[in-house]
Each structure stands twice: as structure tokens, then as C-alpha cells.
N, C-alpha and C positions, 0 to 999 in steps of 0.2 A: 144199691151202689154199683159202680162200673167194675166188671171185672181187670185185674191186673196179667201182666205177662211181661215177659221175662224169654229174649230167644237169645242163646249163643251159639257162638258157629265155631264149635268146639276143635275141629278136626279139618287140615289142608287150606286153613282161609288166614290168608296176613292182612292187616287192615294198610291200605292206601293213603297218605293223607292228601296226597296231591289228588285221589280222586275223591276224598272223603267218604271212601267204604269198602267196605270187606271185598277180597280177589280171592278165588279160588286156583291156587297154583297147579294144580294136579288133576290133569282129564278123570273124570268117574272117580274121585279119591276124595271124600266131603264128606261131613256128619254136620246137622245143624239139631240140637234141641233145643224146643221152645215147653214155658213152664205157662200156665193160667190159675189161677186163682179167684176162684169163684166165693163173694161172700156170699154164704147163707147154703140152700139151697133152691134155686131161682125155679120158677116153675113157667113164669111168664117172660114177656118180653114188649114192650112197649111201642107199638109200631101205627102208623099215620089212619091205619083203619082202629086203631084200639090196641087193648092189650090181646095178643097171641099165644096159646100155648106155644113150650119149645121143645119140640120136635126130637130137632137132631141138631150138632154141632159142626162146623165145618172149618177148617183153617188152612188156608190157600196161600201157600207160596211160592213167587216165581225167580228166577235168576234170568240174567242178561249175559248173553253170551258176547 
């Protein structure tokens, strides 16, 4: 199954609707956590050459300034 997740931007962020998304008010003043939920415990990973062991996990996020 897919894993799930879950980010809130708990800390210095008002949601926009005029731009429909989170604004950080406050220069260096932010906190975002994100949750993942993993069923089972996954050992592979399904990718265009076959399945893959997994490694390492990674979760990459960016802001616009």
C-alpha cells in the first residue's frame, strides 16, 4: 500500500486564500511538521527496473520566497 502523510505548518504560517496557500509572516520564524505512515514494514520498493531494496528515505521541501 501507499504510504500516507500528513504536513502542518504549525508555527508563523496564515493561510492566503487569495493565493491559496500558506504565507510565512515572519523572516526565519517557521516550524513545519510532516507525519508519514508507513503500512507494514516496507523493505522494497517498486521501480521501472524491478523491485529495489530501500536504502534510505528522503523528504525534500522547498518555500518560495
Amino acid at each position: 500500500p501507499m504510504p500516507t502523510y500528513r504536513v502542518d505548518a504549525d508555527k508563523g504560517f496564515n493561510f492566503s486564500l487569495a493565493d491559496d496557500a500558506f504565507v510565512c509572516q515572519k523572516k526565519n520564524h517557521f516550524q513545519v511538521t510532516v507525519y508519514i505512515g508507513m503500512p507494514g514494514d516496507p523493505k522494497y520498493v517498486k521501480t521501472s527496473e524491478g523491485l529495489q531494496p530501500i536504502e534510505c528515505f528522503y523528504l525534500k521541501l522547498n518555500g518560495v520566497k
